[in-house]
Gaussian input, Z-matrix of N, CA and C with variables (Angstrom, degrees):
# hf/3-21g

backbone

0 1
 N
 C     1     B1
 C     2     B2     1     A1
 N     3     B3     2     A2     1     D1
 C     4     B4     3     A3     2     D2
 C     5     B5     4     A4     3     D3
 N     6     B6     5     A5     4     D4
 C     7     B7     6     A6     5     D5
 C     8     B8     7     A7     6     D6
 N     9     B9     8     A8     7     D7
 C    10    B10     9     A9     8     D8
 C    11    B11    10    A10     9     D9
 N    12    B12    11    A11    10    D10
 C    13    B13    12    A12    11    D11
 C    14    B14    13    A13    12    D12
 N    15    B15    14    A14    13    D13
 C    16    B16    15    A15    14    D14
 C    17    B17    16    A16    15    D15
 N    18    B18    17    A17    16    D16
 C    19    B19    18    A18    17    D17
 C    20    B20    19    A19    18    D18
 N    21    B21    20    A20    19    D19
 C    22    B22    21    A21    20    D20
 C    23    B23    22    A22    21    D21
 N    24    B24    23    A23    22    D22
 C    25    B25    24    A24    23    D23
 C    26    B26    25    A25    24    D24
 N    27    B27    26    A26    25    D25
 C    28    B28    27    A27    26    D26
 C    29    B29    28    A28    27    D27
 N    30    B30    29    A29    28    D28
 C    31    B31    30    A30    29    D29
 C    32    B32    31    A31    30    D30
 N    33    B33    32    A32    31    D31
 C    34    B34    33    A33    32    D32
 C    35    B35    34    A34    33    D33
 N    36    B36    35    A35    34    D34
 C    37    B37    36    A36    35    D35
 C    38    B38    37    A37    36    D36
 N    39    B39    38    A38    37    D37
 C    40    B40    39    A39    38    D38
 C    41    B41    40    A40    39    D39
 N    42    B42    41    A41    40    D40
 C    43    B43    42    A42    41    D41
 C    44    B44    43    A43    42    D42
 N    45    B45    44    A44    43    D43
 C    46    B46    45    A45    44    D44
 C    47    B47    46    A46    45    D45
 N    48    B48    47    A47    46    D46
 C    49    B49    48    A48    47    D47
 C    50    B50    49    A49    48    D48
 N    51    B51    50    A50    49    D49
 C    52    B52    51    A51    50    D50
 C    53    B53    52    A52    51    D51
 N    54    B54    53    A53    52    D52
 C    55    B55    54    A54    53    D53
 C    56    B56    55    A55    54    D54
 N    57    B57    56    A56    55    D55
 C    58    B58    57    A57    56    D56
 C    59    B59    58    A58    57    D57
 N    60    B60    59    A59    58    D58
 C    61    B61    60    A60    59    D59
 C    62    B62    61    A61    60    D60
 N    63    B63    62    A62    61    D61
 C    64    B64    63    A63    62    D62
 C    65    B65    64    A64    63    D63
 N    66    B66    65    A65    64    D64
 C    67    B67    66    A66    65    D65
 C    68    B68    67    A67    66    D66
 N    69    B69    68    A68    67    D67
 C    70    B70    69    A69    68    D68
 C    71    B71    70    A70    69    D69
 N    72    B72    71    A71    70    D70
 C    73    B73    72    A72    71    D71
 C    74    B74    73    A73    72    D72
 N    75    B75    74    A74    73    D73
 C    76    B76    75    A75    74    D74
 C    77    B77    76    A76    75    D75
 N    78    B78    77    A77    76    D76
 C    79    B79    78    A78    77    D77
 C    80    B80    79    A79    78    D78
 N    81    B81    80    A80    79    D79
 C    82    B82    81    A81    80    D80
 C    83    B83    82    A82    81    D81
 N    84    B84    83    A83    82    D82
 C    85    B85    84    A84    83    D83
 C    86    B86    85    A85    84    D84
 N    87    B87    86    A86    85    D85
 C    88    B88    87    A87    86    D86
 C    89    B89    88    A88    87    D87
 N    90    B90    89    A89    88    D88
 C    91    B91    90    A90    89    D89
 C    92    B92    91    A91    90    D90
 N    93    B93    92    A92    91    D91
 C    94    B94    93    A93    92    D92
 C    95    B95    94    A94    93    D93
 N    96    B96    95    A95    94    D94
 C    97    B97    96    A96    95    D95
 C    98    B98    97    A97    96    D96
 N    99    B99    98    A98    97    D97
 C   100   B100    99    A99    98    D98
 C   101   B101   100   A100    99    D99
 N   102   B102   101   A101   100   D100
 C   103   B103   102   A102   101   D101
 C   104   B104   103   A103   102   D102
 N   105   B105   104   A104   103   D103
 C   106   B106   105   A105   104   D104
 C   107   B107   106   A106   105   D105
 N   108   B108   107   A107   106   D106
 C   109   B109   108   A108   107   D107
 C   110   B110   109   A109   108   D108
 N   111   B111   110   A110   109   D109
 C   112   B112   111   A111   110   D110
 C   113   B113   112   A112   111   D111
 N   114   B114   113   A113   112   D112
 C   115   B115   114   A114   113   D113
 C   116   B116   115   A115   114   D114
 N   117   B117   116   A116   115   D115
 C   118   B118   117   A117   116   D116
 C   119   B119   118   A118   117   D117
 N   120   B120   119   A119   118   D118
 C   121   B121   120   A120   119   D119
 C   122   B122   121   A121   120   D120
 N   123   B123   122   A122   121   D121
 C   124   B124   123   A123   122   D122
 C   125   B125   124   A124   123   D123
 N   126   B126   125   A125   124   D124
 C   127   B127   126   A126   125   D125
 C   128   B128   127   A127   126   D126
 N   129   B129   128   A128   127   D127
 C   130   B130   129   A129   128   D128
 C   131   B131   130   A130   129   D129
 N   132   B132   131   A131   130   D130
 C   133   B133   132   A132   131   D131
 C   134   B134   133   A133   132   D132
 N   135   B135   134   A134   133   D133
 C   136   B136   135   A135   134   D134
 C   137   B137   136   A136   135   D135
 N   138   B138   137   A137   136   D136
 C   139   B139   138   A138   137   D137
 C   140   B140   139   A139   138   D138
 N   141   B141   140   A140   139   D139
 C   142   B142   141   A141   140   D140
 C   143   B143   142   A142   141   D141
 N   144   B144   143   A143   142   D142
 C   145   B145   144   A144   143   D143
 C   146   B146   145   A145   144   D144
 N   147   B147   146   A146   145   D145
 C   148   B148   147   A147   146   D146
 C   149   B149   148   A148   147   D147
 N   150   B150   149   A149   148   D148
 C   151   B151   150   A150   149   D149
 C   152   B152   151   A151   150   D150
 N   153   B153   152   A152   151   D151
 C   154   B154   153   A153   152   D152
 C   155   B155   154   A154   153   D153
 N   156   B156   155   A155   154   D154
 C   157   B157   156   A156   155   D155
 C   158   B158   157   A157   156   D156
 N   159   B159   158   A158   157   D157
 C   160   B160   159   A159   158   D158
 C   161   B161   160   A160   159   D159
 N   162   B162   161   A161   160   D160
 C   163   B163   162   A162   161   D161
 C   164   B164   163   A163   162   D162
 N   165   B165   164   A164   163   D163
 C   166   B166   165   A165   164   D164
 C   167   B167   166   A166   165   D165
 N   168   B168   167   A167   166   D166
 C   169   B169   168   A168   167   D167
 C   170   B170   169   A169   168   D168
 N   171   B171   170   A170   169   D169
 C   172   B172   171   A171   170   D170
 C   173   B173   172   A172   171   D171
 N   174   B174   173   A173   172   D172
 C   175   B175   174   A174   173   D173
 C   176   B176   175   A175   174   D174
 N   177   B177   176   A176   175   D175
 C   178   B178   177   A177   176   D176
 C   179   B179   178   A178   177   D177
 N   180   B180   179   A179   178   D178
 C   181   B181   180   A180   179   D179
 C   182   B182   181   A181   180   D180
 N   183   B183   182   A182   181   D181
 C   184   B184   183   A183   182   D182
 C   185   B185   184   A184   183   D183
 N   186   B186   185   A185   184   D184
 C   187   B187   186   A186   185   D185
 C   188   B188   187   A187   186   D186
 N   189   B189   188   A188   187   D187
 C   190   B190   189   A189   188   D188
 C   191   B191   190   A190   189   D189
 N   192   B192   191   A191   190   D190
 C   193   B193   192   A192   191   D191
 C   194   B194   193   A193   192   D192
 N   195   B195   194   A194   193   D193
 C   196   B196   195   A195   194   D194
 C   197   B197   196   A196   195   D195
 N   198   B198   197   A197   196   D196
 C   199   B199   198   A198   197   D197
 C   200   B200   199   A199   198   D198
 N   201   B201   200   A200   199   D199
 C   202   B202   201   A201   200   D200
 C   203   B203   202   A202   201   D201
 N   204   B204   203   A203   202   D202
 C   205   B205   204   A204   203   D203
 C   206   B206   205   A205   204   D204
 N   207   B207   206   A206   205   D205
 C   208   B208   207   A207   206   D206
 C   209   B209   208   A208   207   D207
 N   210   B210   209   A209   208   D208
 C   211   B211   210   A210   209   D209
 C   212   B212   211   A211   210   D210
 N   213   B213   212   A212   211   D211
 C   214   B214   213   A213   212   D212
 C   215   B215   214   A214   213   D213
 N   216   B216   215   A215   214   D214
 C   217   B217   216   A216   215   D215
 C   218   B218   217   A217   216   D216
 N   219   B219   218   A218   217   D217
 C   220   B220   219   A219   218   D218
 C   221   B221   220   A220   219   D219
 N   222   B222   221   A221   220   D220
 C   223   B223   222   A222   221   D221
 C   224   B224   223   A223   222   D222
 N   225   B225   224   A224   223   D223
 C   226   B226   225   A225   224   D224
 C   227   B227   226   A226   225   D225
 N   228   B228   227   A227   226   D226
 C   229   B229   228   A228   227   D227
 C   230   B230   229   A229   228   D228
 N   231   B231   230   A230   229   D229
 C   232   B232   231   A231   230   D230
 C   233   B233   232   A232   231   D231
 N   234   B234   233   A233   232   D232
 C   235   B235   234   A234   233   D233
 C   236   B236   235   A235   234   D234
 N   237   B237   236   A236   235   D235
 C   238   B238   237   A237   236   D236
 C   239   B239   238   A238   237   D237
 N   240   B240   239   A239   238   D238
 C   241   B241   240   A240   239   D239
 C   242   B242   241   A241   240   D240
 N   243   B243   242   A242   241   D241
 C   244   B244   243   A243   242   D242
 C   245   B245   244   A244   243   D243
 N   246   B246   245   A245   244   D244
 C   247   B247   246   A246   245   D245
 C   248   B248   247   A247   246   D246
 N   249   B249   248   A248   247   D247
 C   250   B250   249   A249   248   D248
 C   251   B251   250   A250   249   D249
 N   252   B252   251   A251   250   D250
 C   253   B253   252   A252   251   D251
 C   254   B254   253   A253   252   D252
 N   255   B255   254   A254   253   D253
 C   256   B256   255   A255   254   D254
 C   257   B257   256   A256   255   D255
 N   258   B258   257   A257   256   D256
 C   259   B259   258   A258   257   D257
 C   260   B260   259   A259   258   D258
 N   261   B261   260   A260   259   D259
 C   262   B262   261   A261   260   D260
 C   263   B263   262   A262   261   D261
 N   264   B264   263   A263   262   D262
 C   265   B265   264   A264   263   D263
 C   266   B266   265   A265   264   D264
 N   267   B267   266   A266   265   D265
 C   268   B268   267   A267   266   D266
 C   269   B269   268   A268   267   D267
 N   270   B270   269   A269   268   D268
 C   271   B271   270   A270   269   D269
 C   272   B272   271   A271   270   D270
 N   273   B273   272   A272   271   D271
 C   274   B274   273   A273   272   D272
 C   275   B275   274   A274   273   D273
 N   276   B276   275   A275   274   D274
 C   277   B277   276   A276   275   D275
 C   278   B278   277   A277   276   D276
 N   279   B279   278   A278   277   D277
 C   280   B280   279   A279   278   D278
 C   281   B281   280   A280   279   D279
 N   282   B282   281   A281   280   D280
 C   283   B283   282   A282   281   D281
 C   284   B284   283   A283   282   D282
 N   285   B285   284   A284   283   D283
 C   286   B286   285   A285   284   D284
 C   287   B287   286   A286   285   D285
 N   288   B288   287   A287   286   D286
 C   289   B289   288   A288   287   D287
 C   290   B290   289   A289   288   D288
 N   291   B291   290   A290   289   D289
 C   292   B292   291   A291   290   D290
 C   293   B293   292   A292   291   D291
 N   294   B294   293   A293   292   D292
 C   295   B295   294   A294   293   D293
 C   296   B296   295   A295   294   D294
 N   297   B297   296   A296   295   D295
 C   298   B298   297   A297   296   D296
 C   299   B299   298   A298   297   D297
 N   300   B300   299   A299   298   D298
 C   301   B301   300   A300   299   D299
 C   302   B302   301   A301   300   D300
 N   303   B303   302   A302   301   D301
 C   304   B304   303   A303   302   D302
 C   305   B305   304   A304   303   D303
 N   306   B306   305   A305   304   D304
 C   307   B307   306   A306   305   D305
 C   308   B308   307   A307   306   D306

   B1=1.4484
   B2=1.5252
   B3=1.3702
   B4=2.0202
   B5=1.4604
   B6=1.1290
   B7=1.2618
   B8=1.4851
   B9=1.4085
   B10=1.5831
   B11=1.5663
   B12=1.4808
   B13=0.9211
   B14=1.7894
   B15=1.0923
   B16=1.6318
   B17=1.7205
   B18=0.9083
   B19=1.9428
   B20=1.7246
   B21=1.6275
   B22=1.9976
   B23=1.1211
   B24=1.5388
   B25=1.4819
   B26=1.7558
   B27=1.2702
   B28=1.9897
   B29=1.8437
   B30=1.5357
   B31=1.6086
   B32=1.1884
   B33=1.7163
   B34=1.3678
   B35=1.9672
   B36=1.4725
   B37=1.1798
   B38=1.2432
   B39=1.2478
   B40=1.4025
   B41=1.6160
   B42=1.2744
   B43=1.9208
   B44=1.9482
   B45=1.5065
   B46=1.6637
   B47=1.4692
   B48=1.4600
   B49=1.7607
   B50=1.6587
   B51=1.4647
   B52=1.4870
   B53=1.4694
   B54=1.8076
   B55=1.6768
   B56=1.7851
   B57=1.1045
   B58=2.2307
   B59=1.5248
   B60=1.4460
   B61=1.2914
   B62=1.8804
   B63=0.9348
   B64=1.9293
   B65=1.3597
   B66=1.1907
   B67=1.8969
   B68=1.4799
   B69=1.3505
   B70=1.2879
   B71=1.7027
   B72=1.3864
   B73=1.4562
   B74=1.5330
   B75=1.2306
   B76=1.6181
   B77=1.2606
   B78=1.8952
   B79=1.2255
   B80=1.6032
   B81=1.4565
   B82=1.6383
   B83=1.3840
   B84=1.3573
   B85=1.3462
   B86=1.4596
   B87=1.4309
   B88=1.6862
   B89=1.3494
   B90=1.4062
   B91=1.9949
   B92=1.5918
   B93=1.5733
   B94=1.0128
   B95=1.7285
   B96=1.3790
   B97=1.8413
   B98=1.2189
   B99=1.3895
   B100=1.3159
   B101=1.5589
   B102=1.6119
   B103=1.2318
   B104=1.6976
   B105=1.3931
   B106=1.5256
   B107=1.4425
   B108=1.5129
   B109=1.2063
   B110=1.6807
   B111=1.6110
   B112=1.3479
   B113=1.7644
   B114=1.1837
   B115=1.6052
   B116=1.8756
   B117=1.1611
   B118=1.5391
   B119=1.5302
   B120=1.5139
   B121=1.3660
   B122=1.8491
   B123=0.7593
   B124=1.7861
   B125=1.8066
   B126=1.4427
   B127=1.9883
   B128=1.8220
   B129=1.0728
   B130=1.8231
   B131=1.4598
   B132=1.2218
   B133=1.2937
   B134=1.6085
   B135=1.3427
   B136=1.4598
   B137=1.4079
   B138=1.3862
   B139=1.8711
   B140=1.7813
   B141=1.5861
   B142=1.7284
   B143=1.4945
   B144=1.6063
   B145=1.6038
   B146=1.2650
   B147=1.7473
   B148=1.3821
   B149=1.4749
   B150=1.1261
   B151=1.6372
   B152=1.4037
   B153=1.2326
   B154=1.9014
   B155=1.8205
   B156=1.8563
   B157=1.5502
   B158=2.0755
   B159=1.2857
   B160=1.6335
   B161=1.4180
   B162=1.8317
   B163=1.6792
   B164=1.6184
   B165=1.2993
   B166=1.6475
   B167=1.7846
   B168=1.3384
   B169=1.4239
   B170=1.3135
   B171=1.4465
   B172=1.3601
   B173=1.6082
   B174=0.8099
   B175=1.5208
   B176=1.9529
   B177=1.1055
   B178=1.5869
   B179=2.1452
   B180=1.5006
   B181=1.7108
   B182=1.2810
   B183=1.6152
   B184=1.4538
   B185=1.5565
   B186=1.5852
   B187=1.0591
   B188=1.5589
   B189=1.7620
   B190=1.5504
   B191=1.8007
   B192=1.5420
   B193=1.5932
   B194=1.6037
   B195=1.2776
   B196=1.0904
   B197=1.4294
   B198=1.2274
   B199=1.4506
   B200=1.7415
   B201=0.9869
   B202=1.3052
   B203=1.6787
   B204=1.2447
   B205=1.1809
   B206=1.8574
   B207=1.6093
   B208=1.5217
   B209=2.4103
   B210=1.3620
   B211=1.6328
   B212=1.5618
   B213=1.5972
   B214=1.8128
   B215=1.6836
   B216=1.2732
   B217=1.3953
   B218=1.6273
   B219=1.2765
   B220=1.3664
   B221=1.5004
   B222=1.5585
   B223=0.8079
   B224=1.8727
   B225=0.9903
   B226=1.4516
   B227=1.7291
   B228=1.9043
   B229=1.1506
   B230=1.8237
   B231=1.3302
   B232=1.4834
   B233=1.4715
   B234=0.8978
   B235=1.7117
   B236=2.1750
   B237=0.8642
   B238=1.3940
   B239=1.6265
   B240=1.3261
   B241=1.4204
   B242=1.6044
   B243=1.1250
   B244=1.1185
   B245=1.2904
   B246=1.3332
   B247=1.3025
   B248=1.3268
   B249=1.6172
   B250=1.5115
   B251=2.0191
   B252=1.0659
   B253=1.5901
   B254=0.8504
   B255=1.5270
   B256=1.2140
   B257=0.8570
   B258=1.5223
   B259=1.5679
   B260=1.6183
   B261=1.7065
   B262=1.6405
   B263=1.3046
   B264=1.3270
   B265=1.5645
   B266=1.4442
   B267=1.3904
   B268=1.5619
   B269=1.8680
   B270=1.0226
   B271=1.7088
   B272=1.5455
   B273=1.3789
   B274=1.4653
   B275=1.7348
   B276=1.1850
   B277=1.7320
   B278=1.5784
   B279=1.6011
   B280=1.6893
   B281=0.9723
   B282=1.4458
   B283=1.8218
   B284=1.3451
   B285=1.1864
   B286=1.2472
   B287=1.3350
   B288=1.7802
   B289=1.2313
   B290=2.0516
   B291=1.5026
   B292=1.8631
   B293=1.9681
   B294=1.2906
   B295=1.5567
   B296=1.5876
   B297=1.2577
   B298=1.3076
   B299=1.9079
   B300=1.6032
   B301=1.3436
   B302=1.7897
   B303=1.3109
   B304=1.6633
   B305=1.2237
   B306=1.5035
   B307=1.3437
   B308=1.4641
   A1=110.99
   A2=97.52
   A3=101.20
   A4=99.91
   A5=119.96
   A6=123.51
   A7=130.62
   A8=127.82
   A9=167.99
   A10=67.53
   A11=148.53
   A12=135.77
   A13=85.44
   A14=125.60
   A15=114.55
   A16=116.27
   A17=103.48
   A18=107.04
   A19=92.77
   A20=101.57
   A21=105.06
   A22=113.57
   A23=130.08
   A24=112.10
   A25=103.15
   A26=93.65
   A27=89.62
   A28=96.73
   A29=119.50
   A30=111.65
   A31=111.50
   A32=131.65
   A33=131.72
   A34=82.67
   A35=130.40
   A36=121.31
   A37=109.53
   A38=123.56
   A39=109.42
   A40=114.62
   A41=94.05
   A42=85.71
   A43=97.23
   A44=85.77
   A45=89.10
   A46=118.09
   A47=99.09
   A48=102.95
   A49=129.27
   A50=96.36
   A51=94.29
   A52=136.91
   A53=85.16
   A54=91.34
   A55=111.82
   A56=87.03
   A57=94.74
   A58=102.09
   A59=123.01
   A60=123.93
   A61=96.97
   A62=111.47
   A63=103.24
   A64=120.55
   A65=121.51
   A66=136.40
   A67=74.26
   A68=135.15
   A69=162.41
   A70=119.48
   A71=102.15
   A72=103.03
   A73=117.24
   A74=80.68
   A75=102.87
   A76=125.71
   A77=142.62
   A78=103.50
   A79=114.99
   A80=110.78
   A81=87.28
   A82=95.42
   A83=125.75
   A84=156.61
   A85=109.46
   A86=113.38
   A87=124.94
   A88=105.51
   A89=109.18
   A90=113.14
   A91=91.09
   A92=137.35
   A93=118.08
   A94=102.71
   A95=106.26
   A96=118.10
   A97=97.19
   A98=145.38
   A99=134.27
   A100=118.23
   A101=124.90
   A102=123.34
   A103=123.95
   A104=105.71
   A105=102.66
   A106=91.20
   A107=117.41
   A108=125.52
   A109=105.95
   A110=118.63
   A111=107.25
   A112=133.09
   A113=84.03
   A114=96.51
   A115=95.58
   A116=111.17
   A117=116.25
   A118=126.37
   A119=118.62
   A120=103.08
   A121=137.02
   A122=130.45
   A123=118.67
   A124=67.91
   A125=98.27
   A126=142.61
   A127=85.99
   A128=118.22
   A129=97.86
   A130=94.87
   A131=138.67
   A132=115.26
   A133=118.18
   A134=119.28
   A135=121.24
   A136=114.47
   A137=93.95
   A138=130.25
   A139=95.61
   A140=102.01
   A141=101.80
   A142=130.53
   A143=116.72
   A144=103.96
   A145=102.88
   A146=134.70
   A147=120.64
   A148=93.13
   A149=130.29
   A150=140.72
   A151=110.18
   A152=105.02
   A153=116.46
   A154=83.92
   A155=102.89
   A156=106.99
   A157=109.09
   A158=106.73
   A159=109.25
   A160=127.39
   A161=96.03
   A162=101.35
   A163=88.89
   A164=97.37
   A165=116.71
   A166=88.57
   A167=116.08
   A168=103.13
   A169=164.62
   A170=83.42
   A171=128.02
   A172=104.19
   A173=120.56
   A174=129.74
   A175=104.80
   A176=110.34
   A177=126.61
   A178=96.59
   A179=94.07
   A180=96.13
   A181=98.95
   A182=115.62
   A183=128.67
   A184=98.92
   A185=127.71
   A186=128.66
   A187=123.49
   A188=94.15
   A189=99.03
   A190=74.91
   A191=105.91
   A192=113.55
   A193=129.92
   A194=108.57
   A195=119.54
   A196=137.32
   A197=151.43
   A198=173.85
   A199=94.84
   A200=157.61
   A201=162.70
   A202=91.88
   A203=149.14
   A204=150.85
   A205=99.52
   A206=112.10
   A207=135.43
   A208=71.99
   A209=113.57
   A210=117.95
   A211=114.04
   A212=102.36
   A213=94.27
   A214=104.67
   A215=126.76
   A216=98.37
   A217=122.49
   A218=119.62
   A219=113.14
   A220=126.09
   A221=114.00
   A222=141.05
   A223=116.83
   A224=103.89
   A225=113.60
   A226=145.55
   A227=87.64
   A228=117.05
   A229=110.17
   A230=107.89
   A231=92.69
   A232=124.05
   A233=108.95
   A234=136.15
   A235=105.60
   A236=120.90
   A237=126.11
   A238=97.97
   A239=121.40
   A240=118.12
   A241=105.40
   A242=123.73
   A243=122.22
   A244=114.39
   A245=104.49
   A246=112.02
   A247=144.07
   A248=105.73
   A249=130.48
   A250=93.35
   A251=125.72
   A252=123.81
   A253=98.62
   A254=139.51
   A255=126.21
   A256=124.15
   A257=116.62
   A258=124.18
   A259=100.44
   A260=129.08
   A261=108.67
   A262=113.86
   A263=128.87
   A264=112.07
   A265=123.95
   A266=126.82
   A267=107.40
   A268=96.70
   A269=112.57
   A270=92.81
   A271=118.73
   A272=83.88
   A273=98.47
   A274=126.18
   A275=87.93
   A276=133.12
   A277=102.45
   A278=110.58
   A279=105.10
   A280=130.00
   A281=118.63
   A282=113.82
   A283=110.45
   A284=118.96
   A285=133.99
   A286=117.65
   A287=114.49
   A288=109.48
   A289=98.19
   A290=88.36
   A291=97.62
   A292=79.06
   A293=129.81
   A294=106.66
   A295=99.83
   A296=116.09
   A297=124.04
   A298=96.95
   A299=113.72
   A300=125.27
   A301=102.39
   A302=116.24
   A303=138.81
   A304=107.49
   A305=120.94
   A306=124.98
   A307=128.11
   D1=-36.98
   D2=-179.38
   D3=-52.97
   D4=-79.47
   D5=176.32
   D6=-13.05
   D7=-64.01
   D8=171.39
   D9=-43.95
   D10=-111.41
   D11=-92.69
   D12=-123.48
   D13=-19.45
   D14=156.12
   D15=-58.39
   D16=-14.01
   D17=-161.49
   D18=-91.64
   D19=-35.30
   D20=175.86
   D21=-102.55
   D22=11.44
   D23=160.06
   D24=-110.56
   D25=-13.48
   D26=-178.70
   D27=-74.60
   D28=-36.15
   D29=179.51
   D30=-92.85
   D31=14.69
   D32=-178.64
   D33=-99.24
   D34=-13.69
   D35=175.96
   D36=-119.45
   D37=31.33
   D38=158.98
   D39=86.23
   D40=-0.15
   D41=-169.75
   D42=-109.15
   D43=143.16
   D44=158.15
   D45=-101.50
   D46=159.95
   D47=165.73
   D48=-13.97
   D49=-53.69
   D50=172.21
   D51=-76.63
   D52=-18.38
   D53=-179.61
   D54=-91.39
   D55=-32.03
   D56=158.62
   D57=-49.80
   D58=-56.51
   D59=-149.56
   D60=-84.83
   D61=-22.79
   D62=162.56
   D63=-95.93
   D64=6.44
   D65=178.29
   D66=-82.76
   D67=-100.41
   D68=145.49
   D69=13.08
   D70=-25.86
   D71=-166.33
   D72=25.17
   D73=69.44
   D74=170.55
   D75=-136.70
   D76=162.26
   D77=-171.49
   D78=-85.98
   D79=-148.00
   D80=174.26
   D81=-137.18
   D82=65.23
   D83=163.44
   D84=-135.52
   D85=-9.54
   D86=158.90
   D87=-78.38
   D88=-57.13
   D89=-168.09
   D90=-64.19
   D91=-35.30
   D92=-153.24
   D93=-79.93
   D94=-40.58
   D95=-176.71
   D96=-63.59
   D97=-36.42
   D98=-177.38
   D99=-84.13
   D100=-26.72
   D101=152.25
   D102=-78.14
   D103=22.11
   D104=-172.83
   D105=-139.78
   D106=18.35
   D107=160.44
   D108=52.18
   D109=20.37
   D110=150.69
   D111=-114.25
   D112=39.39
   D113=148.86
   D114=-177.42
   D115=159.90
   D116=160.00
   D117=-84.62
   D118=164.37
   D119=162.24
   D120=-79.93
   D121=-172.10
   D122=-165.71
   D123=-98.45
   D124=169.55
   D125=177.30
   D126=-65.63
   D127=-27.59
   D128=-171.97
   D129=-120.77
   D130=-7.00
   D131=154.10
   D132=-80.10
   D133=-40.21
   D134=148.83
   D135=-0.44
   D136=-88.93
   D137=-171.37
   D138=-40.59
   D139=-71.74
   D140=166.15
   D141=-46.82
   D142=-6.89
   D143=169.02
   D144=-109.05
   D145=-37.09
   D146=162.82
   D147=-34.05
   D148=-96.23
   D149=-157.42
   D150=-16.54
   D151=-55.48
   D152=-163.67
   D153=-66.51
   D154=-85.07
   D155=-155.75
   D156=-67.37
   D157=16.65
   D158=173.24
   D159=42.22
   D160=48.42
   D161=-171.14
   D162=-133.02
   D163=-179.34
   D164=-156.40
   D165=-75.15
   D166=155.13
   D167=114.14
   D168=53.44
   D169=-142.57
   D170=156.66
   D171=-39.80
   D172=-68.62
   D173=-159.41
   D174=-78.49
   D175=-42.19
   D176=178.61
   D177=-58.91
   D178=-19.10
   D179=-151.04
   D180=-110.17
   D181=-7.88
   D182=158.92
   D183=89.29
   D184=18.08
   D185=178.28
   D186=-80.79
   D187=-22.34
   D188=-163.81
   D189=-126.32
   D190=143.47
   D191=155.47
   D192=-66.26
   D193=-10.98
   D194=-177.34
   D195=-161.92
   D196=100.67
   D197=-156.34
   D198=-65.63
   D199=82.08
   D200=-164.40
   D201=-80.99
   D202=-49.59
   D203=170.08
   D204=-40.94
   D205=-72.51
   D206=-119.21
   D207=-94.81
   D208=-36.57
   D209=174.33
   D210=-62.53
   D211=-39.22
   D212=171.77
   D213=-84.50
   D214=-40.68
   D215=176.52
   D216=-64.67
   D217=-27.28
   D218=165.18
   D219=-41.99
   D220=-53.27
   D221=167.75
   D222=-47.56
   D223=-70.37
   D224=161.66
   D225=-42.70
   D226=-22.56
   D227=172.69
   D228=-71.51
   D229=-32.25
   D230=-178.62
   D231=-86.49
   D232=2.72
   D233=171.62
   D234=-54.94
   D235=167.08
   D236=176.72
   D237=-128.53
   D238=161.31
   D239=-173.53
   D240=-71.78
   D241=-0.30
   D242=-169.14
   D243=-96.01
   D244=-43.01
   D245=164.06
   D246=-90.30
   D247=2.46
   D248=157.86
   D249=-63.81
   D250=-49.92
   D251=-163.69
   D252=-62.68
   D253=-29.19
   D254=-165.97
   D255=-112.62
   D256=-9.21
   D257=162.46
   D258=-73.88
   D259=-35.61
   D260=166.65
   D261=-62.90
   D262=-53.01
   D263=174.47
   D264=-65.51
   D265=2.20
   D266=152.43
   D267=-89.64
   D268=-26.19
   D269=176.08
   D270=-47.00
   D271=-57.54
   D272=175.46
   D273=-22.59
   D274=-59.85
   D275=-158.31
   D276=-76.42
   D277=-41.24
   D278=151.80
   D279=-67.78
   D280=-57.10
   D281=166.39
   D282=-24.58
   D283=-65.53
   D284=-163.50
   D285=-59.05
   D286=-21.30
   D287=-168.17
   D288=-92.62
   D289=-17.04
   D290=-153.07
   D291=-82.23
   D292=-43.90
   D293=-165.56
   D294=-63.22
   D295=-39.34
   D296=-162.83
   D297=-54.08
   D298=-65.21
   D299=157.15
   D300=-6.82
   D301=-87.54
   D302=-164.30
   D303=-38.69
   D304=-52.13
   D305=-172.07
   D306=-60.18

């Protein structure tokens, strides 16, 4: 399962095998045995790919179906900076409408 879901968050960022395997200083006959699910990674290389690709765990460890953090930045990723601003100022702009609402 590590594997399965290391192989789609290392290409949900753009990196290949080799470029995982020099983040990592590792070789890239390591990234490949660990995405081909014949061998795993050690507890501190683990720890070092949550860290790098900023997902749980849990979810890297196939425990959880889903990374609720690592799903909104995906999500967020297809956005342009321009339109990240303006999706906070309509956030904004609801809060604002719902306290106003309460009072």
């Amino acid at each position: 399962m590590v594997g399965e879901i290391l192989a789609e968050v290392r290409k949900d960022h753009g990196d290949t095998q080799e470029t995982l395997a020099k983040k990592l200083h590792v070789t890239v006959s390591a990234v490949r045995t660990w995405e081909q699910e014949k061998s795993s990674p050690s507890q501190e290389m683990l720890v070092a790919i949550c860290r790098l690709y900023k997902v749980s765990a849990d979810y890297l460890l196939g425990l959880s179906n889903v990374d609720p953090a690592y799903v909104q930045r995906r999500r967020l990723n297809r956005f342009s900076e321009k339109e990240l601003e303006e999706i906070q100022l309509f956030e904004e702009y609801l809060l604002w409408r719902k306290a106003k609402a309460q009072k």
